[in-house]
C-alpha positions in Angstrom: 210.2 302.7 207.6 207.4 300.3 208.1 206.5 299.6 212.1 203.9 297.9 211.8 205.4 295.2 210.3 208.8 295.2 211.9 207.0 295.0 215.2 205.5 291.6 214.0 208.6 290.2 212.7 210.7 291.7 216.3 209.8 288.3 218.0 212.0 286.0 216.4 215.1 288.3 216.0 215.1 289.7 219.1 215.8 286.0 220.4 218.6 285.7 217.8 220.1 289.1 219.3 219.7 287.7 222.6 222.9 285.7 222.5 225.5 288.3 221.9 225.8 291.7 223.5 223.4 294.0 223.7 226.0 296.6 223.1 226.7 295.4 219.9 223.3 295.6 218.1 223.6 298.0 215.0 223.0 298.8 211.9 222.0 301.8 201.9 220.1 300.8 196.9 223.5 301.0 195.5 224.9 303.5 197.8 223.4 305.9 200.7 220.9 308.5 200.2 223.0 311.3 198.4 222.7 314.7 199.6 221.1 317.3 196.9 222.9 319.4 194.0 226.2 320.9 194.9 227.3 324.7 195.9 230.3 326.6 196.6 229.3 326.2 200.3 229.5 322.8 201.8 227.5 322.9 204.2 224.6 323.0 201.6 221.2 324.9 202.2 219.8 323.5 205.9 216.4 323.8 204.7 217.2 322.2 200.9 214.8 319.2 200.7 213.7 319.7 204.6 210.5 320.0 206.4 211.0 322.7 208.9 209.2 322.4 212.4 208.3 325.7 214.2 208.3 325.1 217.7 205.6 326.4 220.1 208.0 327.2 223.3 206.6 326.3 226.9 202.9 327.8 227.3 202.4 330.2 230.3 200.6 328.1 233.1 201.0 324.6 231.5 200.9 321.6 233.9 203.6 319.2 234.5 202.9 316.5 231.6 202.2 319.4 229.1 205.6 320.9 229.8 207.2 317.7 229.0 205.0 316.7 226.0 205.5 320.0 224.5 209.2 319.4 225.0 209.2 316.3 223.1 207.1 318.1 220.5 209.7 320.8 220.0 213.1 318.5 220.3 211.9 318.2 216.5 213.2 321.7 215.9 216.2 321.5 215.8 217.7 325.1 214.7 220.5 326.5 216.8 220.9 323.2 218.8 217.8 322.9 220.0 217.4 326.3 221.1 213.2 325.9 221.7 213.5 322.5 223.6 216.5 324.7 226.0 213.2 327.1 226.8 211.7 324.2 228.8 214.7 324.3 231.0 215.9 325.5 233.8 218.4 328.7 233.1 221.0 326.5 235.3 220.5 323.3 232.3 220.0 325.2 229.7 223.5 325.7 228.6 224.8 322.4 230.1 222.5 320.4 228.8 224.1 318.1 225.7 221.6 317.6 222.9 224.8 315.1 221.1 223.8 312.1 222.7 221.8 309.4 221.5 218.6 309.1 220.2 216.1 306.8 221.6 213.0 306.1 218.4 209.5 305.5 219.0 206.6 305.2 216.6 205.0 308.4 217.1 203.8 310.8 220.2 200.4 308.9 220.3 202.5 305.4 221.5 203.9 307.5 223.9 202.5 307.7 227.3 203.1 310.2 230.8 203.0 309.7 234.5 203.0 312.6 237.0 204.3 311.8 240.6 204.1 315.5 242.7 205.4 314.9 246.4 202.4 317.6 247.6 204.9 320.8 248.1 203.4 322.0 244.7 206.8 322.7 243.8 208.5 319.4 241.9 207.8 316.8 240.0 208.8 313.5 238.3 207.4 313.0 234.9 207.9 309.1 233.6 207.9 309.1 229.8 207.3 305.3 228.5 206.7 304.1 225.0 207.9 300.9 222.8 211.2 301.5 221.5 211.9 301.6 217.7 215.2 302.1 217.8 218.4 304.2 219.4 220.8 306.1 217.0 224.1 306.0 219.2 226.3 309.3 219.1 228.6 307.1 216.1 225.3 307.8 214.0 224.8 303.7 214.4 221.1 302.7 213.8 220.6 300.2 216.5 216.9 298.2 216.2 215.1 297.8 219.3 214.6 294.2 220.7 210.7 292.9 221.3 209.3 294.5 224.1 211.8 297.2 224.7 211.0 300.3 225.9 211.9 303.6 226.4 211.5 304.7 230.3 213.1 307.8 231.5 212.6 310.6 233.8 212.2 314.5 233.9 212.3 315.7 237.0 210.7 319.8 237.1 210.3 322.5 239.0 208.7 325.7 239.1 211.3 329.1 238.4 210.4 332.5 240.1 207.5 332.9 238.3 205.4 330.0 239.0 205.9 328.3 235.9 207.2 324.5 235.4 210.7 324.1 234.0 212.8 321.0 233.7 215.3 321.0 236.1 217.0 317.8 235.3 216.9 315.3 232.2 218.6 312.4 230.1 221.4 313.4 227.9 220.1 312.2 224.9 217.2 312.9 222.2 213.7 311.3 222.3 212.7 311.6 218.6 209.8 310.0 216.4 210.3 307.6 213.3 209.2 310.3 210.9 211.2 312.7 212.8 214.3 310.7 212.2 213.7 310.0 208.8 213.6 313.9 208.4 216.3 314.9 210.4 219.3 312.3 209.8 220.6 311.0 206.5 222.8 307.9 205.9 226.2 308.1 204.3 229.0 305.8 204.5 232.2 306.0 206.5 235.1 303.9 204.7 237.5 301.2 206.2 239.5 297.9 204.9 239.2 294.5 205.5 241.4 292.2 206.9 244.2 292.7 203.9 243.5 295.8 202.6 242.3 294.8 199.5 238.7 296.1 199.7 237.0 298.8 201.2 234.1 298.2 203.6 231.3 300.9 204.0 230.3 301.3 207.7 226.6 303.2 207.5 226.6 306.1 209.8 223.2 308.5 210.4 224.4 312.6 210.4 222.0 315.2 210.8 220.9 317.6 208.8 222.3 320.2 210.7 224.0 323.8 209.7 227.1 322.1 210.6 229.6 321.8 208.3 228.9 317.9 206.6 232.2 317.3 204.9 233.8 318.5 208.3 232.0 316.0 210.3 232.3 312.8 208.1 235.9 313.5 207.8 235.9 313.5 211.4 234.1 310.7 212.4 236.0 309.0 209.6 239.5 309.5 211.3 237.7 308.9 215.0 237.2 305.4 213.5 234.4 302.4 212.8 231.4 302.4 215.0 231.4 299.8 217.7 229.4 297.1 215.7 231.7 297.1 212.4 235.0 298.1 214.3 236.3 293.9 214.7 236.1 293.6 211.6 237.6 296.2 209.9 241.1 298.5 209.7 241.9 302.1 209.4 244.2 303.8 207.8 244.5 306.1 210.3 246.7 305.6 213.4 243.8 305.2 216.7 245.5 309.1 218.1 245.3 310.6 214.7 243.5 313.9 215.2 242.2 315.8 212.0 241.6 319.9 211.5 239.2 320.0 208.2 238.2 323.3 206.3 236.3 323.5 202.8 237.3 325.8 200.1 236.0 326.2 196.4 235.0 322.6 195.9 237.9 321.3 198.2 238.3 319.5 201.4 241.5 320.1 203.2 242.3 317.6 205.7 245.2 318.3 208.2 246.5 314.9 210.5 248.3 316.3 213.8 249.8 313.6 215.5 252.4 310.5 215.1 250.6 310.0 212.0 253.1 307.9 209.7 251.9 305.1 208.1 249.9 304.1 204.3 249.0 307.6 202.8 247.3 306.1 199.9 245.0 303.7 202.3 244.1 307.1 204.1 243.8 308.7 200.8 241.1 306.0 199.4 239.1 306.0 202.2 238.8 310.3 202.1 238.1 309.7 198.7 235.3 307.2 198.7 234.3 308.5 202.0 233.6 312.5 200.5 232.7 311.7 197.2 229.1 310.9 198.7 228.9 314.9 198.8 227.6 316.3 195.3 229.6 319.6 196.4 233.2 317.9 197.1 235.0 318.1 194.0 238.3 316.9 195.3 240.5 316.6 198.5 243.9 317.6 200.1 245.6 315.6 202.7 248.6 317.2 205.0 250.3 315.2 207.4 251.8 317.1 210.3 251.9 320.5 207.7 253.5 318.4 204.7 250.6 318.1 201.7 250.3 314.5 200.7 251.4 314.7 197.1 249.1 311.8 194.9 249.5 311.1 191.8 248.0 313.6 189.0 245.1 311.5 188.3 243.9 311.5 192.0 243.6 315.1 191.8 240.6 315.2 189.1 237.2 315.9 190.2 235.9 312.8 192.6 232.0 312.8 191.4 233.7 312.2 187.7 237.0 310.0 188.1 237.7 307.7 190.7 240.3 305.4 188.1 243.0 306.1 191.0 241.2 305.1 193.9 239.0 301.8 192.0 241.8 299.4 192.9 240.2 299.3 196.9 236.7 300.3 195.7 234.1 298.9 198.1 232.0 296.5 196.2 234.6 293.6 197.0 235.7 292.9 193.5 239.2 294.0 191.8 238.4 297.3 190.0 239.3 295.4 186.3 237.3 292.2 187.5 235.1 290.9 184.2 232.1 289.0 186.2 230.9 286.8 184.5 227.0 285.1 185.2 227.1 281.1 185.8 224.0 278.6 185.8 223.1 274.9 185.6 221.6 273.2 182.9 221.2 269.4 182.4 223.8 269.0 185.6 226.3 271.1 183.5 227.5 274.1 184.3 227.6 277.9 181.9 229.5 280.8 181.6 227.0 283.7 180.3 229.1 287.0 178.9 227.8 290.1 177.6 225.0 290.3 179.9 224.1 293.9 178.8 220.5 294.4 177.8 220.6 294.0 173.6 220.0 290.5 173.6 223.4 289.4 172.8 224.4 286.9 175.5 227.5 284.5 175.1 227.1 281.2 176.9 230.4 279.1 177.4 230.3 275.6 179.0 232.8 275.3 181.6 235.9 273.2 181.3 236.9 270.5 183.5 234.5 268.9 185.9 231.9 271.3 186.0 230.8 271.4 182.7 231.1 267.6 182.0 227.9 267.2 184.5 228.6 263.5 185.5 228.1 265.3 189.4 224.4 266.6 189.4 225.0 270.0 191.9 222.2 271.3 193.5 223.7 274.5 194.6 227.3 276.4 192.9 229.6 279.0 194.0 232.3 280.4 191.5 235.5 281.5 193.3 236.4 285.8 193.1 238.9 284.9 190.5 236.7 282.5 188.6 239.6 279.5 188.5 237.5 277.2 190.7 233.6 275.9 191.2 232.3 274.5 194.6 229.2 272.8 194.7 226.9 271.0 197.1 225.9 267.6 195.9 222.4 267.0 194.7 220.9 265.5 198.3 223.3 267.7 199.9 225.4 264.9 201.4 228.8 266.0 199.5 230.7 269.4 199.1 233.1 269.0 196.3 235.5 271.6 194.1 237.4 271.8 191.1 239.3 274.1 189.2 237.9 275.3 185.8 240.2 273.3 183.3 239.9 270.9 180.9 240.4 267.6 182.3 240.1 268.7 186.2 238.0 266.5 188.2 235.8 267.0 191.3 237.3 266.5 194.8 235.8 265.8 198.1 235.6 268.7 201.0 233.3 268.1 203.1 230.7 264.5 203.2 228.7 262.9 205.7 226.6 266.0 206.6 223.6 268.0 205.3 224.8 271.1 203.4 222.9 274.0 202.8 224.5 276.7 201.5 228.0 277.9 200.2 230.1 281.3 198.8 233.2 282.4 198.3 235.6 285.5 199.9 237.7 287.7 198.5 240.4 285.7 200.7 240.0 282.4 198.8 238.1 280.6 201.4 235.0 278.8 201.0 232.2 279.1 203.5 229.7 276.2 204.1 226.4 275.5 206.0 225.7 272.1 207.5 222.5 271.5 209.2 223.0 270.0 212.4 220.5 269.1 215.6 219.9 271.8 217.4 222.2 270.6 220.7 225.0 271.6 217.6 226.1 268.0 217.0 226.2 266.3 213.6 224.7 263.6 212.5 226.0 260.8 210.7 228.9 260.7 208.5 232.0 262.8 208.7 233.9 265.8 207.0 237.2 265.4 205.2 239.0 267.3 207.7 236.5 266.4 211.0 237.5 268.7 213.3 235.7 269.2 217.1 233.9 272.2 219.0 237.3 274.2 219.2 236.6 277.2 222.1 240.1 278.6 221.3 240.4 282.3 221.2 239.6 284.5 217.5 241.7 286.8 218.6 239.2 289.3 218.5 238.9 292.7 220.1 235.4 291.6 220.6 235.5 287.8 220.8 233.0 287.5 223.9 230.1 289.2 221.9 230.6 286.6 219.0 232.3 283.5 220.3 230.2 283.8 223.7 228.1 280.2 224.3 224.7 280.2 223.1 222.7 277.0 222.4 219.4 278.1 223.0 218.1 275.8 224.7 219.2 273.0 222.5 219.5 270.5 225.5 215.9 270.6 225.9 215.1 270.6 222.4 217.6 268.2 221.1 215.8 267.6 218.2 215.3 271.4 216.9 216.9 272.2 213.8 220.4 273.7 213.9 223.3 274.8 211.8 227.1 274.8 212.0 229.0 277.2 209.8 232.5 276.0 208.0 235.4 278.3 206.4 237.4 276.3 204.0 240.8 278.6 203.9 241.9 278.6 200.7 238.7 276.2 199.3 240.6 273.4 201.0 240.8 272.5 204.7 237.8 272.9 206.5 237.7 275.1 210.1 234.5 275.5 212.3 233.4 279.0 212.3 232.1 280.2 215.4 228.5 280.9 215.0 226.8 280.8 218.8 224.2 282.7 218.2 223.3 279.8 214.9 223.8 276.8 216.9 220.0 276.5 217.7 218.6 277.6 214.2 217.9 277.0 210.8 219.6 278.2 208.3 218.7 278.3 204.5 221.3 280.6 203.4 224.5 282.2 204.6 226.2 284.6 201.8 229.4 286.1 203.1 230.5 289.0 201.6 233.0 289.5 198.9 235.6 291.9 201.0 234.8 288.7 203.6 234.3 291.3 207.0 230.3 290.7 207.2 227.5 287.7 206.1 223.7 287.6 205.0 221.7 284.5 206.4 218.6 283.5 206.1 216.8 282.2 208.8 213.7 279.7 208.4 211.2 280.5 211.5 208.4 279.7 213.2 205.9 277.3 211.9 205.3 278.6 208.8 209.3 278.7 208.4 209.6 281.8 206.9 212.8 282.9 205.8 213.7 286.2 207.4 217.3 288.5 206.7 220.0 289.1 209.0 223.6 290.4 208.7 226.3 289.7 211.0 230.4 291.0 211.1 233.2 288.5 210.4 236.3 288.5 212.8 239.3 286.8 211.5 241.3 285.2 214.6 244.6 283.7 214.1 243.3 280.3 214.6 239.7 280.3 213.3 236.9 283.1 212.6 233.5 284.1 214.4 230.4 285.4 212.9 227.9 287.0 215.0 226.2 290.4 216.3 223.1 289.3 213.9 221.0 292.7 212.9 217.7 292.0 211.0 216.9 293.4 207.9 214.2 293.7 205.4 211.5 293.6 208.4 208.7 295.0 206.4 208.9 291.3 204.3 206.9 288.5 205.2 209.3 286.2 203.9 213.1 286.1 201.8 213.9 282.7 200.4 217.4 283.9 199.2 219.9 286.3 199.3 223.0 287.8 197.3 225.4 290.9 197.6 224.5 293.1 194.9 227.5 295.8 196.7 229.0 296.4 200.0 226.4 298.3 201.5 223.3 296.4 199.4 221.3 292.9 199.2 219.2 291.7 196.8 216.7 289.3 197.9 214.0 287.4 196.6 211.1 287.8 199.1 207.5 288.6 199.5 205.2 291.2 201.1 202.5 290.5 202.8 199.9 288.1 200.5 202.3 289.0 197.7 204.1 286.5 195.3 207.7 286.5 195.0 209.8 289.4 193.5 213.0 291.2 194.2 214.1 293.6 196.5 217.2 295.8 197.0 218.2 295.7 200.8 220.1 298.5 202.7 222.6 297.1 205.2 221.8 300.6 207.3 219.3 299.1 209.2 216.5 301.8 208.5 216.1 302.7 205.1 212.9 300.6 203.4 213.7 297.8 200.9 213.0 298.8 197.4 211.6 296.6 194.8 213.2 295.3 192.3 210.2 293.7 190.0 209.8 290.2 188.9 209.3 288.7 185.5 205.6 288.1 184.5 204.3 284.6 184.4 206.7 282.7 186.3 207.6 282.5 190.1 211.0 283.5 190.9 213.4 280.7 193.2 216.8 282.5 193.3 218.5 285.9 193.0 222.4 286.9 192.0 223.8 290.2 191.8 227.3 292.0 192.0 228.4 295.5 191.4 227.6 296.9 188.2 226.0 293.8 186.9 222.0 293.4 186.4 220.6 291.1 188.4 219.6 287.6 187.5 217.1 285.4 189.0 216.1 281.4 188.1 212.5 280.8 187.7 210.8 277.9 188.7 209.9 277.0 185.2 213.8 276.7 184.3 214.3 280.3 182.6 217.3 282.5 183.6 216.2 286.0 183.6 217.7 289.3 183.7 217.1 293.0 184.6 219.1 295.9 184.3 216.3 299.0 185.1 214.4 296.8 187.9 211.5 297.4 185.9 211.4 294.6 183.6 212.8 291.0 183.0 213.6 289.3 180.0 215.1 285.6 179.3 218.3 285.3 178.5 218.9 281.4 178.8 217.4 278.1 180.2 219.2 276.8 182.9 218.8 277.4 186.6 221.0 278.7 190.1 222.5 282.0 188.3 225.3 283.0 190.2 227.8 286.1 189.9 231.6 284.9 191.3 231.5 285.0 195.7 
């Protein structure tokens, strides 16, 4: 984690996150951190791969704001819950005292400052503990980035016991723990739940700690308790809201017994076990009873998990259908490729596209190829025109959307097309209309959670009428187009917005300030009946100065083309976790990159600004594999 830098670049997100709910502010390189090599026991070795702390206890004759700053020192230790941080308190506290609750972050204990207020009896004490707030891990395990200028501000109020010493007699329920401290104590995994039809799994990144607690045990159960608060509107479970789970571990095995009115899709509940425990090196395989009857899957769900996942691919969580063949698409000379065989021995296939599309007589400035590759979308070069066709000889382009500015498009796993118009920043279009015009509808999403993202937030657009602002359109099935509800865009630009293939979340890039740099959020879908709403924006990539573009390289992972401070332009992998530092990805030598593509289990492709498609499979190095320009994976 970098806080240097994201404390430079909290300003302008903090003012994004400042038109939804504070409540709902959240938050992993191909998948989470993995824990390390398996065993027989699953809880794994506490102190494999761990730094332990060895706590000091409370010194005889310390003063009040030692007592409490050698608390906070010895909260990192965190052996038999906390047992040396209990010595501080009370014997009355001790045992009532729940060290479960959240976690408030701060840099370190040198940003962290202490006021002592004695009332003059010599006998108690308030202690005020202040410091700027990194983050707070929820009890879900959600990582939850602080907003500019927050701060931590609680209370310990002490007293001296029978022997004269100071004790804690009262405190917060919840943790106060450094960055480093949380980096060594918690590890991400994923929990597992579907979007809105069940065809894909979407990961929901979850922080458990490194504890001697059994892990498979609790991801199992905060699997069945269900999504955490941020990701929960736009996702479904499996399993039924009551369902309560007893889980045991045994020779490689998780067994897994519902209690409860539990009927309902056994396989969904299955999959999401499965993709769920197969994060753990040690589980080799699961058993689900319902109510004392075993769940009996098919023979080929019972092999070993880290090995064979065939039976459970069909829902796998990277958005795509498990026997998908992605192809890569570009431009050149306004017509548009296939490229096939994009492994790394120099064989590549390129294919010009039938119909429209590969004809060229409509220049595109930007693409987007549908999920099941039948149709091409593009944004007329000036941006004025959306058009679509399907990919067949002698298929023509047809109008969407004209009479706007267009910025940016992508595809769903539902068939819909998703569109960026540039607007004023009172949220009003300019000139020209759409195909299908429709007005500022305020009808309900049908959300669980509809006033966090359909809430009214123009940001002061009346008295900037003339700021930059953005309207977001779904096309439902590439054709008619709805207004999305995106309050908390109305009153800023946007470069990019990339939904994601299972369609529950979306990337955008944001251009601000007066340098317009581009900077990375991601915000939840929620499908209502009528229309959809995006919104409970959580920034990512902090640490980057600027990202210029963005693409879903998995469910749970960006890939970005950005820069780091007085850097040039490469790539970066981006954890959707909220915590975990981007990694780069490289960037070919000699050439500046423009644009980025990537999808599960493909290498990623960047366009150059000298016209060279590029490719790399190791994130180490690039070679060409075509002229042409905009390489896009289908979505």
């Amino acid at each position: 984690m970098t806080v240097r830098s994201r404390r430079l670049r909290a300003a302008a997100w903090s003012a994004l996150l400042a038109v939804v709910l504070s409540s709902c502010a959240t938050v992993p390189t191909g998948g989470p951190v993995v824990e390390g090599a398996g065993r027989n026991d699953e809880s794994g070795d506490f102190y494999e791969n761990f730094v332990r702390m060895l706590p000091a206890g409370p010194q005889k004759g310390v003063g009040e704001e030692g007592l409490v700053r050698g608390f906070l020192s010895d909260l990192r230790s965190v052996e038999d819950h906390h047992k040396a941080a209990r010595e501080y308190l009370m014997p009355e506290r001790r045992e009532e005292w729940s060290d479960t609750g959240a976690v408030l972050v701060y840099d370190d204990m040198d940003a962290v400052s202490l006021s002592v207020d004695s009332p003059g009896d010599g006998t108690t004490a308030k202690v005020r503990v202040r410091s700027p707030q990194i983050a707070t891990l929820d009890q879900s395990g959600q990582y939850l980035p602080a907003a500019q200028g927050q701060m931590i501000d609680v209370t310990f109020e002490l007293a001296k016991n029978d022997e004269g010493e100071w004790r804690i007699a009262d405190l917060p329920d919840k943790l106060l723990l450094g960055e480093q401290d949380v980096e060594r104590l918690y590890r991400p995994l994923n929990l597992y739940y579907y979007n809105l039809d069940h065809s894909s799994l979407v990961p929901d990144p979850v922080f458990l700690p490194l504890r001697s607690d059994r892990r498979a045990r609790r991801l199992v159960k905060a699997l069945v308790d269900g999504p955490t608060d941020w990701l929960a509107p736009a996702v479904v479970s499996a399993f039924p809201e009551d369902a309560e789970a007893d889980v045991a571990f045994d020779s490689g095995k998780v067994i897994v017994e519902l209690r409860g009115d539990t009927g309902g899709d056994e396989f969904g509940m299955g999959a999401q076990l499965a993709w769920t425990l197969k994060q753990l090196p040690q589980v080799e395989g699961f058993t689900l009873r319902i109510n004392g009857e075993e769940v009996d899957f098919p023979g080929e769900a019972d092999e070993n998990l880290q090995s064979n996942d065939r039976y459970w691919n069909p829902v796998n969580p990277g958005g795509v259908a498990g026997e998908t063949d992605l192809r890569a698409y570009f431009s050149r000379n306004g017509q548009l490729w296939s490229l096939t065989d994009t492994g790394m021995d120099d064989k590549h296939a390129e294919s010009r596209l039938k119909g429209a599309a590969g004809v060229g007589d409509t220049p595109l400035e930007q693409h987007a190829v549908s999920l099941d590759q039948r149709r091409v979308a593009g944004i007329e070069a000036g941006g004025g025109r959306v058009v679509a066709a399907d990919v067949t000889e002698g298929a023509d382009f047809g109008t969407l959307m004209s009479g706007g500015k267009y910025t940016s498009l992508s595809w769903d796993r539902y068939g819909n097309l998703w569109v960026v118009e540039s607007v004023g920043g009172d949220g009003k279009k300019g000139d020209g209309k759409k195909k299908d015009d429709k007005k500022d509808d305020k009808s309900d999403t049908g959300s669980k959670d509809d006033t966090d993202d359909t809430s009214s937030g123009e940001d002061g657009a009346d008295d900037e009428p003339k700021r930059p602002g953005t309207k977001v359109w779904m096309l439902r099935g590439g054709t008619d187009p709805v207004e999305v509800d995106a309050p908390a865009l109305r009153g800023r630009e946007v470069t990019r917005l990339r939904v994601s293939r299972d369609g529950s979340r979306v990337a955008v890039i944001t251009s601000e300030g007066k340098d317009a740099t581009g900077q990375l959020f991601v915000g939840r879908v929620i499908h209502g009946d009528q229309k959809s709403a995006v919104g409970a924006f959580l920034p990512l990539a902090q640490e980057l100065s600027t990202v210029e573009d963005v693409s879903w390289r998995g469910g749970d992972q960006l890939a970005v083309v950005g820069q780091r401070a007085r850097g040039a332009n490469q790539a970066f992998l981006v954890s959707l976790d909220g915590s975990t530092d981007t990694t780069s990805a490289g960037a070919p030598s000699g050439t500046d990159m423009k644009s980025i593509t990537a999808a599960p289990g493909q290498p990623l492709m960047c366009g150059t600004e000298d016209g060279q498609i590029m490719m790399t499979g190791d994130r180490i190095s690039w070679q060409r594999v075509a002229d042409g320009a905009n390489p896009v994976y289908p979505g």
